[in-house]
Each structure stands twice: as structure tokens, then as C-alpha cells.
N, C-alpha and C positions, 0 to 999 in steps of 0.2 A: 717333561718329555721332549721340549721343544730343542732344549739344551744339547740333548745327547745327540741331535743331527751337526751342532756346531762345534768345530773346535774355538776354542777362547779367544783368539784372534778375529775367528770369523763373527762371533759375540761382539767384538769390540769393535770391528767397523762397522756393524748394522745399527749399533749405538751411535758413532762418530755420524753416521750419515743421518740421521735420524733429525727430520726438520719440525723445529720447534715452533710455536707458534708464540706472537709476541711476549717477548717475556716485560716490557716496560708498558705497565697499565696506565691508563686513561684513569686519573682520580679527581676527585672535584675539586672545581676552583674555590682557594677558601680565599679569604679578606679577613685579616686577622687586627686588634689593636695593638697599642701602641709593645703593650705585654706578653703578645702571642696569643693572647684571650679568641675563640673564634668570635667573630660578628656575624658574617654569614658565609654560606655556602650555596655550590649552585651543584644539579644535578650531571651526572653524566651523559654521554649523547643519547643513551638508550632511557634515560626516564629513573635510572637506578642512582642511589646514593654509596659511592665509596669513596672514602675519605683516607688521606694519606697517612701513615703512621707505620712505624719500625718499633722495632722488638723493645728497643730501649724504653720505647713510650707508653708500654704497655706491663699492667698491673703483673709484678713477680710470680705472685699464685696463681694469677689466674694462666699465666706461661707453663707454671710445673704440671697444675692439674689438667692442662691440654695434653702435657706431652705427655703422661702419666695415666689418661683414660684414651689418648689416641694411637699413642706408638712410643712405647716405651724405650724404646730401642733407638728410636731418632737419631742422634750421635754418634751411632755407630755402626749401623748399616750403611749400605751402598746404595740405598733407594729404594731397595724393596729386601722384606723382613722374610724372609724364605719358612720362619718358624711359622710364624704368626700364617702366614699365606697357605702354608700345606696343611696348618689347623683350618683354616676354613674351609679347602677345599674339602679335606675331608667331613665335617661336618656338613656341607652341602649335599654330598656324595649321600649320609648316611641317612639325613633327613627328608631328603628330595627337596631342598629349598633353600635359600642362602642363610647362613643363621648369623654370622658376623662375618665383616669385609673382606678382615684381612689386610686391608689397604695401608699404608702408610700413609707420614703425612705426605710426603714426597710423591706418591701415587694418587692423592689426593687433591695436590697442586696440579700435578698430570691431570687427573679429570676435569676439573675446575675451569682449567684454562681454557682446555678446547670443549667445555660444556659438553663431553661425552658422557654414556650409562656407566652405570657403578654394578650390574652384574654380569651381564654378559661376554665368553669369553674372551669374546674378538676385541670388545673394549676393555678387559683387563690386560688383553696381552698389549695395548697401543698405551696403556696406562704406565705400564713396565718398560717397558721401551722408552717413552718421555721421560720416566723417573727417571732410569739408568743416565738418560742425557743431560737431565736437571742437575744430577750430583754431578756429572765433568763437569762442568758451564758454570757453575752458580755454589757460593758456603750456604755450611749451614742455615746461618739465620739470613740469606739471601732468600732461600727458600724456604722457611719459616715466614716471612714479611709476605712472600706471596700468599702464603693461607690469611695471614691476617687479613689482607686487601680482600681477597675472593671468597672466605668463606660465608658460605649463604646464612641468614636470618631471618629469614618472611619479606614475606612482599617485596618491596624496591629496595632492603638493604643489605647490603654487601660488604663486609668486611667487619672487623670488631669495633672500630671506634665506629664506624655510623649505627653500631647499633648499642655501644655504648651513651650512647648522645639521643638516641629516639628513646632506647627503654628506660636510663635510668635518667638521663639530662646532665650526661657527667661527660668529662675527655677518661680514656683506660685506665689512666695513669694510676689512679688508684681503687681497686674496688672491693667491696665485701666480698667474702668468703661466698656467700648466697649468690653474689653478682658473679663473680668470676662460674661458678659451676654453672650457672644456667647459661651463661655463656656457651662456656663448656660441649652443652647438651641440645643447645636448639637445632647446629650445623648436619647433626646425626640424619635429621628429618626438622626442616624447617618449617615448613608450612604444616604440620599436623602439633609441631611445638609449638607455634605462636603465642607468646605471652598473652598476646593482645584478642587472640582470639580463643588460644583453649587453655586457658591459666592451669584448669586442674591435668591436665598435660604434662605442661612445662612444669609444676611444680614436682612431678612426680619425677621426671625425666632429671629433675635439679639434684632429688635425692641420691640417686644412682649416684651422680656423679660425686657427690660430699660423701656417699657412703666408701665410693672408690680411694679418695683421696683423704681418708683417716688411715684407711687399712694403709695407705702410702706412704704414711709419716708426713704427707701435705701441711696438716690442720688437724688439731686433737677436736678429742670427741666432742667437747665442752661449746666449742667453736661452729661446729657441725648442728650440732642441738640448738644453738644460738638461732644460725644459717636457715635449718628449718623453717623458724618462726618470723621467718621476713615474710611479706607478700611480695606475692610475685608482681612487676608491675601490670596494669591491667590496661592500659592506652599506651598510643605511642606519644611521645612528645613532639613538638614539632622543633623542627630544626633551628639553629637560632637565626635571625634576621634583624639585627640589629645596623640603626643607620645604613639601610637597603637603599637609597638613593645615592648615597656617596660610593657604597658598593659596587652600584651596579654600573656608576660613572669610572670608576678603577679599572671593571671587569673590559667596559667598552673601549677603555684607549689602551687598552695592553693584551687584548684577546688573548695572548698565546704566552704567560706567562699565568702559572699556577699560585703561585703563593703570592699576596698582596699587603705587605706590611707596610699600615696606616697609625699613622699619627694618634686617632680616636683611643681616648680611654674609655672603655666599656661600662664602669663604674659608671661615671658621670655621666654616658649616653643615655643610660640607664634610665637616670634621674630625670633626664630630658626629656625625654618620650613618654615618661610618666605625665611629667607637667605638661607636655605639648596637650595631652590624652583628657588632663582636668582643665587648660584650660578652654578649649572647643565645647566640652560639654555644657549643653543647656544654654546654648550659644546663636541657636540652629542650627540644619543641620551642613551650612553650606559654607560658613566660618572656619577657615584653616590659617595655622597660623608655622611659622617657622622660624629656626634658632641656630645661631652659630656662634661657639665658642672657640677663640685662641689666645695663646699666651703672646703676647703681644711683642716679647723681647726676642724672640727666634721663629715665630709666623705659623707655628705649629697650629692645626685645628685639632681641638682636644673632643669636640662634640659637633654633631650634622645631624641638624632635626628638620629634612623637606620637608615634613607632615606629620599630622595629628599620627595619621595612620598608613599607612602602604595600601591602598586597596585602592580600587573603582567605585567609589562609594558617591554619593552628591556633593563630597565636598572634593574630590576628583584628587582624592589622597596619593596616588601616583603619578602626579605629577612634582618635582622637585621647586619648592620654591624658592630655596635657597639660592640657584641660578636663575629664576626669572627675572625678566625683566618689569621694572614698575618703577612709577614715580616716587622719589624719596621727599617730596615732602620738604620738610624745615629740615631734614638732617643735614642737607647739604651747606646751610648757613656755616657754622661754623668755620670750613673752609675757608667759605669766604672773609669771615673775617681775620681768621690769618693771614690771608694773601695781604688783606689792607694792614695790616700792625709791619708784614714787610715791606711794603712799599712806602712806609712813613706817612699814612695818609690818615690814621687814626693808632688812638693806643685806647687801650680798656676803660681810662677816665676821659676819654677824649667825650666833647657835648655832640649831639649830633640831633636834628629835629624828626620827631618822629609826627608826620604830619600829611597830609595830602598833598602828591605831589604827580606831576605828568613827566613822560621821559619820551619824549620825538612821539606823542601818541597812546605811548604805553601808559592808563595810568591803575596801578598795583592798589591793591586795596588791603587793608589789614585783615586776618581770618575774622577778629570778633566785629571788623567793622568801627572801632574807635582808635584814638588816636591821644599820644601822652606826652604829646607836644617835644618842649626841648628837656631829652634824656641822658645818660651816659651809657658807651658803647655794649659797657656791659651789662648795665639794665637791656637794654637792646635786643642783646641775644639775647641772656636767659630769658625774659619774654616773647623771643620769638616772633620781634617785630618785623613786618614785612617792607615799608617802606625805609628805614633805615639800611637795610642791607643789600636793597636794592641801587637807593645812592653809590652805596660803596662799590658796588657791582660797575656799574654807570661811570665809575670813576676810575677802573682799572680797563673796562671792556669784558662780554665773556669771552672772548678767545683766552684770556687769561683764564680763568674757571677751566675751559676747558683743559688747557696745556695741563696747568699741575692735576687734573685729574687723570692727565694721560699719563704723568710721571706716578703719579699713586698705584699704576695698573687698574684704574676702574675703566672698563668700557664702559663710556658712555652715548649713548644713541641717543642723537637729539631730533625729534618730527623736523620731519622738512630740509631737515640736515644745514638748517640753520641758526646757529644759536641766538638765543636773544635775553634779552634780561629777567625771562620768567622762568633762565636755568638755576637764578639765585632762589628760586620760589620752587624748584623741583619738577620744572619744566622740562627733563631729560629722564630714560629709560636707564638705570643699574638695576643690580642686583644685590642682595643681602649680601653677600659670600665677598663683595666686591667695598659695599657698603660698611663692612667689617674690620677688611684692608686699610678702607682710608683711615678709619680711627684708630687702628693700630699704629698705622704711622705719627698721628698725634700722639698717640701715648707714647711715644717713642721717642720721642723730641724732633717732630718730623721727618725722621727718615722710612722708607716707607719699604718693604721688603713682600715679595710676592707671598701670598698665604700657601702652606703644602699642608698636604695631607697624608704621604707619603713620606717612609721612612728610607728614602732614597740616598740619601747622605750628601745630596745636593744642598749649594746653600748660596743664591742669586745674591750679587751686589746690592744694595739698597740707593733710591733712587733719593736725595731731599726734596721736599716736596715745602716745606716750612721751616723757617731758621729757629732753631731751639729756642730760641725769646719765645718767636711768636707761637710754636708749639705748646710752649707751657702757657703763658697768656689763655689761650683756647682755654685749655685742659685746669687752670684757674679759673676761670668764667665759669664753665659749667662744673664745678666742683662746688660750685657754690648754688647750684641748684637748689629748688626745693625739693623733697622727697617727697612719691605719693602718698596719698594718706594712710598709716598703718605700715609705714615703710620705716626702718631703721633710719634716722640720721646720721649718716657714714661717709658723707663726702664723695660720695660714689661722680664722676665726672659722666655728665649724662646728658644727651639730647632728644627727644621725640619731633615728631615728623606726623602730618596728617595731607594724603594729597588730595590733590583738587576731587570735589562730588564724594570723596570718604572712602574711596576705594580702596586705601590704601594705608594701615597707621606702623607707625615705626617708634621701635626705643633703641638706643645705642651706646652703650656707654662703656667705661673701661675706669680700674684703679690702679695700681702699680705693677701689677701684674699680667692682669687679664684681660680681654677685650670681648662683650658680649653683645650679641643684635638679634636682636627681632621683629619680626614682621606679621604682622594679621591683617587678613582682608578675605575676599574668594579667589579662587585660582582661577577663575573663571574673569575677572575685571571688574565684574559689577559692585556697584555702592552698598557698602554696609552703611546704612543712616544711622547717624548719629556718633560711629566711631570716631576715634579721637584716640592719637597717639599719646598722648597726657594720660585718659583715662583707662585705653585698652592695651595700650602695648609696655607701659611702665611700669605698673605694677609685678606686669611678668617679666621684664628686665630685673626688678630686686629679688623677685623668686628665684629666676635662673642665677644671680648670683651668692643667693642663698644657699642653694644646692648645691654652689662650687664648689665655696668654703664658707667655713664659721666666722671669720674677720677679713677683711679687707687690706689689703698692700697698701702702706700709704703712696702717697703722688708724692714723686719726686721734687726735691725743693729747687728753686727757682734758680736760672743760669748766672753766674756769676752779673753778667752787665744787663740783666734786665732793671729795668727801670721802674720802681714800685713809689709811685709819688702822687697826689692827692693829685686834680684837674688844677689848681690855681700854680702846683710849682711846676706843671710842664710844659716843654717849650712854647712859645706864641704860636705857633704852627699848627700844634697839636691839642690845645684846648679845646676848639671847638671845628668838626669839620664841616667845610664848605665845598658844595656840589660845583658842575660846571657851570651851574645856571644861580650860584651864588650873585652873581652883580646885577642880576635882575632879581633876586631875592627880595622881601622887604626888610626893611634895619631891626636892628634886635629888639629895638620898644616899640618897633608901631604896633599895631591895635593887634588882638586874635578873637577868635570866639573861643572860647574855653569850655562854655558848654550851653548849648550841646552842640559836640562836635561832628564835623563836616559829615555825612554819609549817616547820622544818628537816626533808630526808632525812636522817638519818646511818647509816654503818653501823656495828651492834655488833661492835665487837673482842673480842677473847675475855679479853683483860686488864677490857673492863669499860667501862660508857660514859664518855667526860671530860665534864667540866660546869664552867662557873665562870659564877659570881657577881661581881656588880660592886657598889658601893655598900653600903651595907647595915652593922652592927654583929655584928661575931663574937662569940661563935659561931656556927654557921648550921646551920640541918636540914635534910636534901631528903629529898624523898619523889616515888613516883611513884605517880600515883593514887589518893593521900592516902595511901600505906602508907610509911611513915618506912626509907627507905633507907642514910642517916648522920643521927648524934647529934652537937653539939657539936662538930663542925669548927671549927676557928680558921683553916683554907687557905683559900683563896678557890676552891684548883680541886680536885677529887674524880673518883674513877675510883668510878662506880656499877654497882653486878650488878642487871640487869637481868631479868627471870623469861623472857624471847625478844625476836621480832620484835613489829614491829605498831602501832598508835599509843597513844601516850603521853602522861600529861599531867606535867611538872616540876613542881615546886613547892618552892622556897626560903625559909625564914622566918629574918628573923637574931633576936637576941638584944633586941630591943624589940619581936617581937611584926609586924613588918610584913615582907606577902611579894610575892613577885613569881612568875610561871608562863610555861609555853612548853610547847606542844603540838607536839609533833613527831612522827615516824613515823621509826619505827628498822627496818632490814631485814639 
């Protein structure tokens, strides 16, 4: 009726002028893997889930059976279906109530948008008027994409794919016949459909629409019959939230950018968070632990596991540990001894004394408390000795330690913001994620390249950090590891870390390929007693590369001019190294105590304590406390009577007048 006041013209401008309301929707932020896989999502401003997606992305049937139970006409009308609409008017007219809409989908995007009623006529006619402007302004499937995004589904979700993802746990792209019709059917009346709430509803509202779309030539009968005997789903799923801390670290430095394509393969995230998940259990409840996996040759992180679990729970699972800061422990050894293989001041067979020693004051003590006299460099590391690498430390200075950690990209925060020689013992604040980098750059043959997570297409110069010798040297020492117990012998290149009071245990390793680290402790600082990187964080270093793959990369073979030769054929320099405090040393045979050594528990046997002497010219004295206990021994080893318990001082002198001591504590 409204028409016959307007000539066509005048139609046409009241259309033209006709003010739309946004037509580019606010859809959620997603964070996708390396595949396009979602990881997670966040909600929109108002608390509702709409998730982006086009026509292309969405299941073919379930596209024809929309258009086919909604507006058959779509394609060819102008917005609004003049048949269809004077049918309902009349039928409203004849039954006194509305019996079907009439609506197009185009009049349905019109309602949608501006969240107007769907009978009334003053919002049909504003419905008609936005359609008429939807079709100038906007194609077909521009305004097709708009139903997708906005049509309702119960509760907080909006549009097909967040509801393909909550009902069925799937992306549109492809769906059953069942899935596509219920789809279909919920938007009619959302909340009285709800799967989740009135199944026998929904499933009935399902068949309408499979019944509609045989008669269609949609889907034959066979298909439809099928469709029936699905269940309808009965819960929503929850949205995925995978690697929620690297997420939400994405989401924070880039607020205003939608889509976040990450490095993460979902797969193997997967696998992670499973095992983060088994290993905290029955652990306590306050034991968290966290994983970072990259491919070491382009810096990729392929897995971010901050926590067991994302939550506020005791073990304060939202917090990222990945980035925390924390003592590493013995992982930062190796380092160090690469810096020494480049500075010529040791190589792998190089002698070095692992023994009690003072430095201007500082004197370092070993974790188990004993000591293994004169060693090779690389005995040294792989056990993890502390006074050995301390020398070396001592002999380059840490401002050295620190620079190539500043080349590696590790922040490191040292107390007091003075370094000192307990950063070779893990005396400085990193982080896993940083911790990961630096071993990367070893497996790399010291070049050291910042870790991304982002599929930016950016790609930083790489900084050397260690000369390919001394890279491979490292990455040869710990290759030769021993493996936890129950662990594959694989050559896997690997080091653990436990810091001071236990707070803190770490594994780190890498093979031709990959570079993996983990950490366990509480997020909170306090001491797990008794952990131990050896016992708690390795074992789940060879799990997580379990997971990775079935075989291991081998380590690349050795650089042309490294130098692979027994301790007798290397230069005089490098045989055996000598600290600064070498010429105040004593000479290679004076006397030692051998056992037991300096800083030892032992207990007294009632035969008497054993002792031996290493070095030195017989005959020998020992005394304890300076009270002469044996005369003129020519043995080397002696059973001592001791006067009880308590601490003690040893004291050996041979036969030239020079002696050696060890303070122990007998009980």
C-alpha cells in the first residue's frame, strides 16, 4: 500500500538515504597454529561468541538447505520476496497471528543487525528498507556472510561457525546432513531450540528441515533416514583453549589485530599439555611444571606449555612460566664452557682439578658435597661439577658470561646487578623460553637467532654467540650423556639444572633437529625438597621428545678443524688447566687426601676411620687436629681411631715435609 503513495524514483531515494548500521562486525580474536588449526578464541565486547568465516568456509549443504528452507528466491530477488511476504501477510490477516515471516534472508540480516522485532509492522517496514539498501551496498554472498556471523543459536552464540565449534567441536567446513539441518533450524527460534537445553525440540525442528530438503533434491531419503538417527548433541563444548598463555601474550602486544598466525603446531601442543597434565599429578597439589619446544634451525616455537593447567588453582596455573623468571641452575654451565674451548683456555680433554677451592672469598662448594680430584673437562660437565667451571668462569671474568648471554638474547637479571662467579652456578634470574634460545644457538653451531612464535615472515640476523668448534665441543659432551633410567639411549644432547634450596629443576636438551626445555618447581618460588633436575625434569625432557617424534635427528658431525685428540697429543697449554692462582697451587705429586674428601659425612666404623692419601712421598703422618694419629706409614690407606663423633680436621704430611687436609664431619 505504501508503494502506491511513491513514484519509483521517490522509492529509490528513501532507499539511497536510508542509514545503515554498521555493516563490518566485531568477530573474535582467534590465534590460530602454524596450519590454520584454531588454538584459542576470545569473546566479543558484549560476552557473545562470533567467530569469522565466509561462505566459502562453510559446509555446501548446509548453504543450499538454508537457502532452500529460508528464502528460496535469494538470488534473485531484490531484498525482499514480494510472493512470499503478501503470503504471510495474508495468512496473518486470516488467522489473527503471524504464521510464517515472510522475511528474507536479506530482511533477516536487516533485523539482525540492528536487533529489531520480527512482527511488528513498523519493524517490517525498517526491515524492508535496510534490505532494499543491503542489496545496492553489498553482493550476494556479502550479505549471505552477514547471516552467517549474526545468526542466533542460544545463549552467547552467534553465527554458524561458533556454533558449529560449541555443538558439534568441529570448523563448518564440513558437516553431516543432521549437522547442517539442525543448524538450519535452531536460528527460526533459538532459545526454545537449544540443543543443550531442549534436545527433543531441536531434534524435532531438525526433521522439518531434512524433510524439507529431500522434497528439494538437497539429500535423498536414504541420507535423511540416516540424519534422523544421529543424536542431537546434548552439552555445549567448550571452546578450544589451546597454549592460552602464548595466546593471550599475542593477543596483548597486538590488541587491534584479529587474526594471530603462530608458529604452534596444535598436534604436538596437544601431546604437551597432556603430559604437562600427567606429569603434576600426584605430585602435590602445588608442583607446576612448563615446556618449550622449537626447531632450532629457523627458531620456530612449535609448542608453549606455561602450565599444567590455565586456571587459579594452588598451583597458580595462570600464571606463564615459560616467561618467568628463575634460577637456571647447572644449565648455564655449558656455556660456560664454550666460552673457555674459545678462548683457548681449555678443550674437552683438557685436565682440570676438581677440588676445594677459594676465589677472593667465594668458596663454591659441589651439590653432592665431594670432590673427584684431577678430571677431564668433559668429565667435568657431564657431572656437573661445580668447582671446575667455576675456575673457568674466574679465568675469563663474568662480564664475559654475561655479554654472550646478552648476544644469545637472554635477559639476564643478575641480584644486586652485580655479577659475580655464582652466575656460573645459576646465580642470575632467566627464563625457560630464553633458556631454550640459548641451546638453540648451540645446536646451531653457535649462532643464535631470536625464538618467534609468529608467522610474521620476519626472520632477525643471528648473533654468534660460540665458534662452531666450540658449539659442537658442548653439543658432543652432552651427547654423551647418560640417559635417565628407562630412557632410550639416543644421544639426545642434554643438560639438567637444580637451583639453590630446590626451587627450581630444569632439563634442556636438543638433537639435530629440535630444541626442548623444561622446568618444574611452584610458581610461587618456594622449595620442592628433594627435586633434582636429573631426577624430576629429565625424564620429562625424553617424554617430550618422545611425543615429538619416533627417532631422533642425528647431531651433526664435527667442523672440519676441530681438533679430536686424546689429552697426551694436545698442545702443552691445553693438557691440563691452570687457574690464576696456579703458582700458589701445590705441585702435581704433593700429598692429597683422597678420602675422605674435604667437606665429607662419613660414618665411624668401629674398626676405625679409612683414609688414603694420594701423591705425596712415604712415609706419611696423619693426624687429627694436629694430634699425630699414625707415624711412618709407608700405605697409602690407614684405618684411624678416632676419640668419637663431630667435626674433624685430617692432616697428612709425607716424608718431604709437605701436607695436605680435609675437614670432614664424622657421625
Amino acid at each position: 500500500m505504501f508503494l502506491a503513495a511513491f513514484s519509483v524514483d521517490r522509492v529509490q531515494d528513501w532507499v539511497d538515504t536510508t542509514v545503515l548500521p554498521p555493516l563490518v562486525l566485531q568477530t573474535s580474536v582467534e590465534v590460530v597454529d602454524r596450519h590454520g588449526a584454531l588454538l584459542r578464541a576470545y569473546t566479543v565486547a558484549d560476552g557473545r561468541w562470533r567467530l569469522a568465516v565466509a561462505p566459502d568456509g562453510v559446509d555446501a549443504d548446509y548453504l543450499s538447505m538454508l537457502i532452500a528452507f529460508e528464502d528460496k528466491r535469494f538470488y534473485d530477488h531484490g531484498g525482499v520476496d514480494f510472493l512470499s511476504l503478501s503470503r504471510a501477510l495474508a495468512q496473518a490477516a486470516w488467522n489473527g497471528r503471524v504464521i510464517s515471516g515472510g522475511s528474507t534472508l536479506t530482511m533477516q540480516v536487516a533485523r539482525l543487525l540492528e536487533d529489531s522485532g520480527t512482527g511488528a509492522y513498523a519493524g517490517k517496514l525498517r526491515q524492508i528498507r535496510v534490505a532494499w539498501a543491503l542489496e545496492d551496498r553489498l553482493t550476494k554472498d556479502q550479505i549471505l556472510q552477514l547471516y552467517l556471523h549474526l545468526a542466533p543459536f542460544g545463549g552467547n552464540l552467534e553465527g554458524v561457525r561458533a556454533a558449529t565449534i560449541s555443538y558439534f567441536g568441529k570448523e563448518p567446513r564440513r558437516l553431516t546432513p543432521a549437522e547442517a539441518a539442525l543448524l538450519v533450524a535452531i536460528p527460526q527460534s533459538p532459545e526454545s531450540r537449544r540443543p543443550d537445553r531442549a534436545p527433543d525440540v531441536a531434534e524435532a525442528a531438525r526433521a522439518r528441515v531434512l524433510a524439507r530438503a529431500v522434497g528439494d533434491g538437497i539429500i535423498d531419503a536414504d541420507q535423511a533416514q540416516a540424519a534422523l538417527t544421529e543424536p542431537v548433541p546434548s552439552v555445549r563444548k567448550p571452546f578450544p583453549a589451546y597454549a592460552p598463555h602464548l595466546a593471550d601474550r599475542v593477543v596483548h602486544d597486538a590488541p587491534l589485530v584479529a587474526l594471530h598466525r603462530t608458529t604452534i603446531d596444535l598436534a604436538l601442543q596437544k601431546k604437551l599439555e597432556a603430559l604437562a597434565a600427567e606429569v603434576v599429578a600426584g605430585r602435590g597439589e602445588r608442583v607446576q611444571v612448563a615446556m618449550v619446544v622449537a626447531d632450532h634451525a629457523s627458531g620456530e616455537v612449535l609448542a608453549s606449555v606455561g602450565s599444567a593447567a590455565y586456571q587459579g588453582d594452588a598451583r597458580q596455573g595462570f600464571v606463564d612460566m615459560t616467561q618467568a623468571l628463575r634460577s637456571p641452575g647447572s644449565t648455564l654451565k655449558p656455556l660456560v664452557y664454550g666460552l673457555a674451548f674459545d678462548e683457548g683456555l681449555a678443550h674437552p680433554e683438557t685436565l682440570i682439578d676438581d677440588k676445594p677451592a677459594s676465589f677472593g672469598g667465594y668458596a663454591p662448594l659441589n651439590f653432592d658435597k665431594l670432590y673427584r680430584g684431577t678430571i677431564r673437562i668433559r668429565e667435568a660437565l657431564q657431572g656437573s661439577r661445580n668447582i671446575p667451571v667455576v675456575m673457568l668462569l674466574d679465568a675469563m671474568g663474568p662480564a664475559a658470561l654475561l655479554a654472550a648471554l646478552d648476544k644469545a638474547g637472554v635477559r639476564a637479571v643478575v641480584p644486586g646487578g652485580q655479577p659475580g662467579l655464582a652466575v656460573a652456578l645459576g646465580g642470575v634470574g632467566v627464563s625457560l623460553t630464553d633458556m631454550v634460545q640459548l641451546y638453540a644457538a648451540i645446536a646451531r653451531g653457535g649462532v643464535a637467532l631470536p625464538l618467534t612464535h609468529l608467522q610474521d615472515g620476519a626472520q632477525a640476523e643471528g648473533q654468534r654467540v660460540l665458534s662452531a668448534v666450540a658449539a659442537w665441543q658442548v653439543g658432543d659432551i652432552l651427547a654423551g650423556l647418560a640417559p635417565p633410567p628407562g630412557a632410550p639411549e639416543n644421544r639426545l644432547a642434554y643438560k639438567t639444572g637444580t637451583s639453590y634450596g630446590h626451587r627450581d629443576a630444569w632439563a634442556i636438551g636438543f638433537d639435530g633437529a629440535h630444541v626442548v626445555g623444561i622446568w618444574m618447581g611452584r610458581a610461587d618460588g618456594t622449595p620442592v625438597p628433594g627435586a633434582f633436575g636429573a631426577d624430576v625434569a629429565a625424564p620429562v625432557l625424553f617424554q617430550a621428545f618422545g611425543r615429538l617424534k619416533r627417532d631422533l635427528a642425528p647431531q651433526p658431525p664435527a667442523p672440519p678443524s676441530t681438533l679430536l685428540v686424546s689429552n697426551a697429543q694436545l698442545p702443552q697449554p691445553l693438557q691440563r688447566f691452570r687457574s690464576r692462582n696456579a703458582a700458589f697451587d701445590a705441585a702435581p705429586d704433593a700429598p692429597a687426601v683422597a678420602f675422605p674428601p674435604d667437606g665429607a659425612e662419613v660414618e665411624l666404623l668401629a674398626q676405625g676411620l679409612k683414609v688414603r692419601v694420594t701423591g705425596g712421598t712415604a712415609p706419611f703422618t696423619w693426624m687429627a687436629d694436629g694430634v699425630p694419629l699414625a707415624v711412618a706409614l709407608r700405605e697409602r690407606e690407614a684405618l684411624l681411631t678416632l676419640p668419637g663423633a663431630g667435626f674433624v680436621t685430617l692432616s697428612v704430611i709425607d716424608a718431604e715435609g709437605r701436607s695436605a687436609r680435609a675437614s670432614i664431619r664424622v657421625w
